[in-house]
C-alpha positions as CSV (number, residue, x, y, z in Angstrom):
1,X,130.8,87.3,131.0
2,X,134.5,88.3,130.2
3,X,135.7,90.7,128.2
4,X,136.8,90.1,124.5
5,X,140.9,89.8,124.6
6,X,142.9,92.5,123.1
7,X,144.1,89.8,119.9
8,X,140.3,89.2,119.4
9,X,139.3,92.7,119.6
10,X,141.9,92.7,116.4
11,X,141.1,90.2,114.5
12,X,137.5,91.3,114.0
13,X,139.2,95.2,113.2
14,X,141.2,93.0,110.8
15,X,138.1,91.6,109.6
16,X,136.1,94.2,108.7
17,X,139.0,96.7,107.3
18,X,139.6,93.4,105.2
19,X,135.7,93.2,104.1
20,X,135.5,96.9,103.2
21,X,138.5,96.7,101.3
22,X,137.3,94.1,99.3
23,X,133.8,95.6,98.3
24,X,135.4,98.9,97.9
25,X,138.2,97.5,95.5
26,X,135.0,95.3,93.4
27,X,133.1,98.9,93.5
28,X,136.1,100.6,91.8
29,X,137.0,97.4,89.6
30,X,133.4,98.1,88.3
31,X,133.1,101.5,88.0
32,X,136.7,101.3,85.8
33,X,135.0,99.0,83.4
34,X,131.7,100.7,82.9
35,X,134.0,104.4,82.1
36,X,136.1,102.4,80.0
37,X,133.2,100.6,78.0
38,X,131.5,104.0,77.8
39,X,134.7,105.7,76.2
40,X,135.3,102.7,73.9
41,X,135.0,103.8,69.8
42,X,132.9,101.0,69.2
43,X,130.5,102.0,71.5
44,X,129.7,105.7,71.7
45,X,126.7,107.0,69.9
46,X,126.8,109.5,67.3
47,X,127.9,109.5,63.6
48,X,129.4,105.8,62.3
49,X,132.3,106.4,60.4
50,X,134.9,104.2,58.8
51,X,138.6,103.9,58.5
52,X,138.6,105.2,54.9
53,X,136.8,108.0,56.4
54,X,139.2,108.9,59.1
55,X,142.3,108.3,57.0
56,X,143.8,109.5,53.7
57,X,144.5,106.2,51.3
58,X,147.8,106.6,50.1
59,X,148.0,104.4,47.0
60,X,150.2,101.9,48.6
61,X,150.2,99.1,50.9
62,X,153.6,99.9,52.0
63,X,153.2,102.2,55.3
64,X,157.0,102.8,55.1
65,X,157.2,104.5,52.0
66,X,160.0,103.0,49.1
67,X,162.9,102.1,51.8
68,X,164.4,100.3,48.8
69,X,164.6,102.7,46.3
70,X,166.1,105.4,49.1
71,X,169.6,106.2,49.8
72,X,169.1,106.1,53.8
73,X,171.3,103.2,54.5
74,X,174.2,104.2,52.5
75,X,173.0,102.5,49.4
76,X,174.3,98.7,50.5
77,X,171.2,97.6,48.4
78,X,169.3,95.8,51.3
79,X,167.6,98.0,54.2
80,X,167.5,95.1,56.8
81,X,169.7,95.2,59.6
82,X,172.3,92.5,60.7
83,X,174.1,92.5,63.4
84,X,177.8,92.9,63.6
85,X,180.5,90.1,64.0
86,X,183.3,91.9,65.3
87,X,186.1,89.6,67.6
88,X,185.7,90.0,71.6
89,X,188.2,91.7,73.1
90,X,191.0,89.5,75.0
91,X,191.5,89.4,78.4
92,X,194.7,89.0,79.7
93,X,195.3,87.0,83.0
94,X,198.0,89.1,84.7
95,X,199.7,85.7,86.4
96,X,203.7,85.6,86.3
């Protein structure tokens, strides 16, 4: 019987360095997604608690505090931004 050529010999090396990657990429895909369910909030045993419990209410819906009513944007009135409409400058074609 003759012996396996040198490209052959390859392709198999290929073959199986192809296979172990695979299965060892799906072993750490998995392993990734059971840590990350086990660390999830939702998930984790122990005391349940709420939003309300974890953060101080406020009083107000607005997150941002009274933007209106403070002088941060030099007092224009309005806090939104728009942008600016100033002219391009020219360009000049240096031809005689």
């Amino acid at each position: 019987m003759a012996q396996p050529s040198r490209i052959e010999i390859a392709r198999r090396r290929l073959k199986v360095v192809r296979y172990s990657v695979g299965v060892t990429a799906a072993a750490a895909f998995a392993l990734f997604a059971l840590a990350a369910r086990a660390a999830h909030p939702g998930t984790s045993s122990g005391s349940a608690s709420t939003a309300a419990d974890s953060t101080a209410v406020t009083g107000s819906d607005d997150p941002y505090g009274d933007v209106e009513s403070s002088d941060s944007f030099g007092g224009f009135g309005s806090s939104s931004v728009s942008p600016s409409y100033t002219s391009a400058p020219s360009v000049q074609s240096g031809g005689s």
